[in-house]
C-alpha positions as CSV (number, residue, x, y, z in Angstrom):
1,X,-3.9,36.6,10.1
2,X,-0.9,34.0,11.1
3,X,1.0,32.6,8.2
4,X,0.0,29.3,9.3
5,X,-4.3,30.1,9.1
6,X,-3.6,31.9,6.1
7,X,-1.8,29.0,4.4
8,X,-5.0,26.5,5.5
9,X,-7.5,28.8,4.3
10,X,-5.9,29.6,0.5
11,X,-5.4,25.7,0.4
12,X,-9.2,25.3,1.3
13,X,-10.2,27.7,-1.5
14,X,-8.2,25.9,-4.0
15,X,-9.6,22.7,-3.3
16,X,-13.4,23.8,-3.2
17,X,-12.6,25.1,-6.4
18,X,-11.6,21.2,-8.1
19,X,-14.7,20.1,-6.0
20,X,-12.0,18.2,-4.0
21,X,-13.9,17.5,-0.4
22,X,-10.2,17.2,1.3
23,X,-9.5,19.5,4.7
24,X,-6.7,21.3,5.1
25,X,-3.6,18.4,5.9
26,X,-5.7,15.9,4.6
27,X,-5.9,14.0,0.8
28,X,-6.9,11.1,-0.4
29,X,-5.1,9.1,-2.5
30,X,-8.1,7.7,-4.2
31,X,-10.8,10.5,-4.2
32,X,-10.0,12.8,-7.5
33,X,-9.1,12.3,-11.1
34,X,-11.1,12.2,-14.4
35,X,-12.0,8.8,-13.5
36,X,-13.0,9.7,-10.4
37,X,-15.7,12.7,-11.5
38,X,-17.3,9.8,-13.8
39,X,-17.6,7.5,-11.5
40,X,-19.5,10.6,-9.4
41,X,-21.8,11.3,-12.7
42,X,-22.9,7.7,-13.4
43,X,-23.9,7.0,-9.8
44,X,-21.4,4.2,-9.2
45,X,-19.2,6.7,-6.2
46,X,-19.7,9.4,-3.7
47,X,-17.3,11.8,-2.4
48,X,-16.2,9.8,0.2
49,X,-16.1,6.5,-1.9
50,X,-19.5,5.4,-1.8
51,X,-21.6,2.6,-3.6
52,X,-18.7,0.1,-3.2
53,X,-20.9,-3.1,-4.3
54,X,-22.4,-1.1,-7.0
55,X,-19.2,0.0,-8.4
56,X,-17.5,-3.1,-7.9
57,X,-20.1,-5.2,-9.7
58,X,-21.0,-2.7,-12.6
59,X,-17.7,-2.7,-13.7
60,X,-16.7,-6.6,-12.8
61,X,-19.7,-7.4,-14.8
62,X,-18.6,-5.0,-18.2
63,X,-15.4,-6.7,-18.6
64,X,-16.7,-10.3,-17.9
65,X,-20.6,-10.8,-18.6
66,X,-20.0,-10.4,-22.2
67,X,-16.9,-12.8,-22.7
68,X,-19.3,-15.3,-21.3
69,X,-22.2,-14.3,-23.5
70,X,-20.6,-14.0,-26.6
71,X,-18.7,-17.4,-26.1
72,X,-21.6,-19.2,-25.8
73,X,-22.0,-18.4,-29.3
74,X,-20.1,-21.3,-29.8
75,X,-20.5,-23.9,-27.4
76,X,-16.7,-24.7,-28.2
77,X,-16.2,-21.5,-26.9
78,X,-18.2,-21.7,-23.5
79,X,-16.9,-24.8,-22.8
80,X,-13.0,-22.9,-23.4
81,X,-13.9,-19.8,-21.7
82,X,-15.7,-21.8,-18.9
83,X,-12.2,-23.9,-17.9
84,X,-9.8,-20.5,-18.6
85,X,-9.2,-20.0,-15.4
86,X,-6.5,-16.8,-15.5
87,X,-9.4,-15.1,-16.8
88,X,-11.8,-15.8,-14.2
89,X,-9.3,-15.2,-11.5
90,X,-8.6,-11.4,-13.3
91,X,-12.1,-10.5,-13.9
92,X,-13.6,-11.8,-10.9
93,X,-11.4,-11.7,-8.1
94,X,-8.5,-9.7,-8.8
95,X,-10.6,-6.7,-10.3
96,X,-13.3,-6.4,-7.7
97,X,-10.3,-6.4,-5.4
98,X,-8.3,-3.9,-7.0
99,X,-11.6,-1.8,-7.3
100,X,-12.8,-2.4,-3.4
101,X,-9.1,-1.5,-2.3
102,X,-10.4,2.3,-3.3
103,X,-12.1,2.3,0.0
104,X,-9.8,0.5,2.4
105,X,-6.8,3.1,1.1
106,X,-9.6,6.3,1.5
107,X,-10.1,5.7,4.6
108,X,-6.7,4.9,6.0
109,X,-4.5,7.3,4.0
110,X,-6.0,10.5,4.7
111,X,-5.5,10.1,8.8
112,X,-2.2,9.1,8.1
113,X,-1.5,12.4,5.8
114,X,-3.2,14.4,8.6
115,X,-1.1,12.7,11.4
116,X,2.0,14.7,10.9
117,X,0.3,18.0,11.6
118,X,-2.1,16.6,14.5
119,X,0.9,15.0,16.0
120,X,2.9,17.9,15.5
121,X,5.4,16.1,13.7
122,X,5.2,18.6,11.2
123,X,5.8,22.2,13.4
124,X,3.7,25.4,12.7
125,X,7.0,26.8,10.7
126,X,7.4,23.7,8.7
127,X,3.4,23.9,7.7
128,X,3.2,25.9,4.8
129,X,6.1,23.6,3.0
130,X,3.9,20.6,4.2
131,X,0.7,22.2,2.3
132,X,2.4,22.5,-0.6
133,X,3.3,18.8,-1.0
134,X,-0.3,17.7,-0.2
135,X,-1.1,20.4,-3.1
136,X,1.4,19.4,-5.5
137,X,0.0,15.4,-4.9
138,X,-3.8,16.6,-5.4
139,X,-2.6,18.1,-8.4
140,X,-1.1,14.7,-10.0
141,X,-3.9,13.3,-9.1
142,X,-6.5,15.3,-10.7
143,X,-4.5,15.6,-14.0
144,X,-6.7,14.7,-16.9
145,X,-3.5,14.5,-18.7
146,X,-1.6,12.3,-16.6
147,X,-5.2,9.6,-16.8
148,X,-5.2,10.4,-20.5
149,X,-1.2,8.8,-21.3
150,X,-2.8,5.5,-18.8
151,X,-5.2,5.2,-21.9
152,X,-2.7,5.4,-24.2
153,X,-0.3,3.5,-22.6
154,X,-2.7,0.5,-22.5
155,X,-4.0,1.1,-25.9
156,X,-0.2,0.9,-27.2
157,X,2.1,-1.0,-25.1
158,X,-0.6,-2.9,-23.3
159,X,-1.9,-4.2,-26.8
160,X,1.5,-5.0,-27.4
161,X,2.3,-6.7,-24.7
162,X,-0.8,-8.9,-25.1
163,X,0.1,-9.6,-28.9
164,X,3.7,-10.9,-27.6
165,X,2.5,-13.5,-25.8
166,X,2.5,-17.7,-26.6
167,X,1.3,-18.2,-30.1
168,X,-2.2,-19.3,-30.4
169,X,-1.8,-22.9,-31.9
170,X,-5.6,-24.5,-31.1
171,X,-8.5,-23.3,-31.0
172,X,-10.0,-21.1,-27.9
173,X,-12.7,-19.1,-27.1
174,X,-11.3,-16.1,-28.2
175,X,-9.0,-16.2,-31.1
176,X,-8.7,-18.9,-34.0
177,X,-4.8,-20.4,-35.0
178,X,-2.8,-18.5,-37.5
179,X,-2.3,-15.0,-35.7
180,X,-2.6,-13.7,-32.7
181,X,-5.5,-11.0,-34.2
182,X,-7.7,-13.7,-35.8
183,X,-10.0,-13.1,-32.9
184,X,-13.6,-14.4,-31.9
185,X,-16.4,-11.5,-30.8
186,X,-15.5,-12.7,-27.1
187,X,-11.8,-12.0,-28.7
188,X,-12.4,-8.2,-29.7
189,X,-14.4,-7.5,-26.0
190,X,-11.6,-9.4,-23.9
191,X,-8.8,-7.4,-26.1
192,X,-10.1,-3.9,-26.5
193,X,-12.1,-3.9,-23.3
194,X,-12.0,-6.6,-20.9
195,X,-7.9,-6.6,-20.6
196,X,-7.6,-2.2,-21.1
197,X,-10.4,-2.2,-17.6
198,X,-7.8,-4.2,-15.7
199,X,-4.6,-2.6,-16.6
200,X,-6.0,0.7,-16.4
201,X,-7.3,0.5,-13.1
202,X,-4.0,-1.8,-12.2
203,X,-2.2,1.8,-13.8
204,X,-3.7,3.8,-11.6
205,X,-2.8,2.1,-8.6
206,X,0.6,2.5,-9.8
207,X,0.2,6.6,-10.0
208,X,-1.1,7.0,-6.8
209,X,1.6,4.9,-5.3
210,X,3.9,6.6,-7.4
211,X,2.0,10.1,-6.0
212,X,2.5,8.6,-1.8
213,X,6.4,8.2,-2.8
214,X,6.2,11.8,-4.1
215,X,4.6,13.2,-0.9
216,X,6.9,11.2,1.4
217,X,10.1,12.3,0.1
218,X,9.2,15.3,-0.2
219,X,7.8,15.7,3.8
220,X,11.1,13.7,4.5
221,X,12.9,17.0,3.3
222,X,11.2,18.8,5.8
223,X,12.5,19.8,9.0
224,X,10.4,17.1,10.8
225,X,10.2,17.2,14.8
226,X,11.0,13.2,16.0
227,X,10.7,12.3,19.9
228,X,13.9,9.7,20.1
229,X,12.1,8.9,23.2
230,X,8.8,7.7,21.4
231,X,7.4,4.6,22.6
232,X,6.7,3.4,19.2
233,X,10.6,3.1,18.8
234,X,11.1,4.8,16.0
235,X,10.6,8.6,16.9
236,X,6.6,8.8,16.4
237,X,6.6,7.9,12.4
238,X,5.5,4.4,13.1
239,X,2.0,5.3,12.0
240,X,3.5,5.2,8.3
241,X,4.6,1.5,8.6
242,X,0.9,0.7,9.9
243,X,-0.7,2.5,7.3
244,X,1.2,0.8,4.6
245,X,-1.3,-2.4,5.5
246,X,-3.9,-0.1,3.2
247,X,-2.4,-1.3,0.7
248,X,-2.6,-5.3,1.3
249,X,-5.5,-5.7,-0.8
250,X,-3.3,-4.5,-3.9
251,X,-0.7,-6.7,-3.0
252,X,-3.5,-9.5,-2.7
253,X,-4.7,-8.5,-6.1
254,X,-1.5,-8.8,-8.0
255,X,-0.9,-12.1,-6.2
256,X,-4.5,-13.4,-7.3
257,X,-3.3,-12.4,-11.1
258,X,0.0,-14.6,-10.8
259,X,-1.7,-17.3,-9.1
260,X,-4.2,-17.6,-12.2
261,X,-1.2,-17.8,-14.4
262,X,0.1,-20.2,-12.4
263,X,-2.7,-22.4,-11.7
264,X,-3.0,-22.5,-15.7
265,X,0.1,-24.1,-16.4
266,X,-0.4,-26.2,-12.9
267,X,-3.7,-27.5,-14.1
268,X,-3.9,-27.3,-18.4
269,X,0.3,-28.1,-18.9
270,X,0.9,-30.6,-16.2
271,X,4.2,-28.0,-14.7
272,X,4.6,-28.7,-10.7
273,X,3.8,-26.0,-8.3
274,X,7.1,-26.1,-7.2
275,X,8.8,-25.2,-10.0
276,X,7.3,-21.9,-9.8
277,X,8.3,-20.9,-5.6
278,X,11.6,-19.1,-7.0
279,X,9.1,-16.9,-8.8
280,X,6.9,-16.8,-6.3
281,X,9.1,-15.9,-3.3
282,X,10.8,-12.9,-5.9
283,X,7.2,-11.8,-6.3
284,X,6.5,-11.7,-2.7
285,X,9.5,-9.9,-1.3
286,X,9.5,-7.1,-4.6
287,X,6.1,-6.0,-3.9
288,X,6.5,-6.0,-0.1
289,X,9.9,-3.8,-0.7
290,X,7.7,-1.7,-3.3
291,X,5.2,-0.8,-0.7
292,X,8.1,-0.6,2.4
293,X,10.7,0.4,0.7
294,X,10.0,4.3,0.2
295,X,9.9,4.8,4.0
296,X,13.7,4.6,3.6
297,X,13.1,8.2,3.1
298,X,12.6,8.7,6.3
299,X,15.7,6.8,7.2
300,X,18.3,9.9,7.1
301,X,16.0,11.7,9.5
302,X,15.8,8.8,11.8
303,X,19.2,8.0,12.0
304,X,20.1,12.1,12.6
305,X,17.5,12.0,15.5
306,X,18.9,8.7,17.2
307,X,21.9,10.0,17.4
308,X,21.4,13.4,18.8
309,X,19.1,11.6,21.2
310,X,21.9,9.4,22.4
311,X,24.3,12.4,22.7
312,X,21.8,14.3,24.9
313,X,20.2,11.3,27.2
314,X,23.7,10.0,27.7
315,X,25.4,13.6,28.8
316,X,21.5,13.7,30.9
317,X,22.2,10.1,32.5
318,X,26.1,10.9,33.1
319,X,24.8,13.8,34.9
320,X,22.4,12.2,37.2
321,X,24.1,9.5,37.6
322,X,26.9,11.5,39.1
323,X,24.8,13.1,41.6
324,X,22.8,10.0,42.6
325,X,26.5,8.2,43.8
326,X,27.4,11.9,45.4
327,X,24.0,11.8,47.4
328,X,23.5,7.6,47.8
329,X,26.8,5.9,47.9
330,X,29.6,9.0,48.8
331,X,26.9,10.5,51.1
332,X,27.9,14.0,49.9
333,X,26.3,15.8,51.4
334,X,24.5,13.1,53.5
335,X,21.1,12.0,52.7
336,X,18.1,14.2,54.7
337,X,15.7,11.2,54.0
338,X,15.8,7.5,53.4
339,X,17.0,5.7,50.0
340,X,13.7,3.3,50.8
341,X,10.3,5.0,48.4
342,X,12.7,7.8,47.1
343,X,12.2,9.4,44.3
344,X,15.3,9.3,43.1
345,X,15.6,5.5,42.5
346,X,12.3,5.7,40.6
347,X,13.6,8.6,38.2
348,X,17.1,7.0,37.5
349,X,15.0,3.7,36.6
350,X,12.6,6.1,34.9
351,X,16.2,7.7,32.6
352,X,17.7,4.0,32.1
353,X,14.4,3.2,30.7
354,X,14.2,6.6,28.2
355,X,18.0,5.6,27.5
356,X,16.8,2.2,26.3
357,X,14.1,3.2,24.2
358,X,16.9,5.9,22.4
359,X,19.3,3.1,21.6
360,X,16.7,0.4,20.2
361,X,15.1,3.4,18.3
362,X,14.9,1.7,14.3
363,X,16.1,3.4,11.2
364,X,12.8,2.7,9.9
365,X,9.3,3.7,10.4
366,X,8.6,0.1,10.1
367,X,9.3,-3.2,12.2
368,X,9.0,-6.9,11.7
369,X,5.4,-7.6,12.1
370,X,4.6,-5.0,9.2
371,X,6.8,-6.9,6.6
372,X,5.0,-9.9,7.9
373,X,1.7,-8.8,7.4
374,X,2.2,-7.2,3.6
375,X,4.1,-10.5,3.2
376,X,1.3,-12.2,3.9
377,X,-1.7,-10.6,2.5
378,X,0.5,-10.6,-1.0
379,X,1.2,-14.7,-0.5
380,X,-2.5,-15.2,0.4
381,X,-3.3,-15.5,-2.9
382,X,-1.2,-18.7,-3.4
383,X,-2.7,-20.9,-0.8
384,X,-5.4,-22.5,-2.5
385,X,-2.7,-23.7,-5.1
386,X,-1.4,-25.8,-2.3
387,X,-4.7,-27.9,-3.0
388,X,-2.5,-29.7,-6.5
389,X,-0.1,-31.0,-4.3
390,X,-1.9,-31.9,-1.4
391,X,-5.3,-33.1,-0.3
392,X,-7.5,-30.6,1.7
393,X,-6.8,-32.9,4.9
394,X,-2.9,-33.2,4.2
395,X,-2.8,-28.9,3.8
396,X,-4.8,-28.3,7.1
397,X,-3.1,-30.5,8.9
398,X,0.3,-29.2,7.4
399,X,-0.6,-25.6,8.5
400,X,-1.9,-27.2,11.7
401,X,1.8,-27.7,12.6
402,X,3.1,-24.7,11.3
403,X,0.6,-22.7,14.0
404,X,1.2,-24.9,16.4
């Protein structure tokens, strides 16, 4: 058996044995973990990420239904809870988002994870070392004590955190003046459950991201094989920077949770919008960078391969190009057929152009347009914000002129 079947098949074994349904060179990001396997027993996923609406509303619903029906034990409360509109905007748009995400990352990860051995970017030598980072991933992943410290970590700090914030100096719907703790019943669901749902699930986002930086640095150690001559201009890896836009519904999500913040103290204080676009844009350009920036990995490869492939195609174009003035313009030895529909001018033109693609290959297996979607999808969250300091007409025709 060939080192590199026998590699596959162990790595099959071991991942029917953690009821994993990955193939060889494939994982998902999403699709394993404590978490994961309960979702599986209470019917809310599948294997391949399943009973999205189901899941989505099930657990929307347990960390907001309540609030709602607890506070209208006091109708004080309902009417508080009603205009408190950070919560809404966590509960009801930000978490289903976060939790929909699931399947948008599932299904456009594990191609992406696959693409290095399909596309041979990864060789048959290199495929066993390439295994073991997909195995050592899984492995984080299904940890039951890496999802056990999340718990704790929002059951401690995340408590913490929460009790840190603005003094409570009126009434509201979920805890009276005169200490943080002195909570309402909405108060006890919205601390111990309602707030834990969304930072856990926001926690886990962070691990698997944390887990794709893991895997990419360590296939970036790997001897990788890079075409400088790739049309995708930077050596075949430009499938990473596209598969990054998986993760624009995360970045939409934590947008959504900074615009509710921000719409509070917009609406409820009387602040300006505009005092907050310093914030804003730093919020905007980190989490673009924290999606982006781990490609820089690849960087060091890239720049290794542009330059060999400019040593080579320039030795390659000196070459020919000496032989095409011998043959065409010194007539040494003379031409046997005419310079009109040869194929020579076709292949230099054909060697200028493979030239050109070497020299503008980028550093990075990302360009423009992929920082300007991310950028986009996290800023999204912010338009309708726009609406306190202009009128629905003034804002469309404002962006009106900014398309056009």
């Amino acid at each position: 058996m060939a080192p590199m079947e026998g590699s596959a098949k162990r790595l099959s074994r071991w991942w029917a044995g953690k009821g994993c349904p990955e193939e060889p060179h494939e994982f998902s990001l999403v699709g394993g973990g404590p978490f994961f396997q309960l979702l599986r027993r209470t019917y809310l996923t599948g294997d391949a990420m399943e009973l999205l609406n189901r899941r989505t509303v099930a657990i929307s619903m347990i960390a907001w239904l309540p609030l709602m029906l607890l506070a209208s034990l006091r109708i004080a409360g309902l009417s508080s809870f009603l205009h408190d509109v950070e919560v809404h905007v966590r509960l009801l748009v930000a978490l289903p988002v976060l939790i929909a995400a699931e399947t948008v990352v599932h299904s456009r990860m594990r191609p992406a994870v696959h693409a290095f051995v399909n596309r041979r970017i990864v060789t048959s030598d290199d495929v066993s070392r390439f295994d073991r980072a997909v195995a050592s991933a899984i492995r984080v992943r299904n940890s039951y004590v890496v999802e056990l410290m999340l718990i704790v970590l929002v059951y401690t700090f995340g408590l913490w955190l929460w009790s840190s914030r603005v003094p409570i100096i009126t009434p509201t719907w979920y805890a009276m003046p005169g200490g943080r703790w002195r909570l309402t019943p909405a108060g006890y669901w919205y601390v111990f459950l309602s707030i834990p749902i969304v930072q856990f699930v926001l926690l886990r986002w962070y691990l698997r991201l944390f887990i794709w930086y893991h895997f990419l640095w360590q296939v970036s150690r790997i001897n990788l094989n890079l075409v400088t001559t790739h049309p995708d201009r930077c050596a075949g890896l430009s499938f990473l920077g596209k598969s990054a836009y998986a993760f624009g519904p995360i970045l939409f999500a934590q947008g959504v949770m900074l615009a509710g913040i921000v719409a509070s103290r917009v609406l409820y204080r009387g602040e300006s919008l505009l005092s907050f676009k310093l914030q804003i844009l730093g919020f905007v350009v980190f989490f673009v960078l924290m999606i982006l920036g781990p490609l820089f990995m690849f960087t060091r490869r890239l720049s290794i391969a542009k330059r060999r492939g400019l040593a080579r195609y320039g030795q390659l174009a000196q070459d020919y190009s000496e032989g095409f003035e011998r043959k065409w313009i010194d007539h040494d030895p003379p031409p046997k057929e005419d310079l009109l529909g040869a194929a020579d001018i076709q292949s230099l033109a054909d060697l200028a152009n493979s030239y050109s693609i070497v020299s503008s290959m980028r550093l990075v297996p990302f360009g423009l347009d992929d920082i300007t979607r991310l950028a986009a999808a996290t800023a999204a969250a912010f338009l309708p914000l726009l609406l306190t300091v202009w009128s629905p007409e003034e804002l469309i025709l404002r962006l009106i002129k900014v398309v056009f």
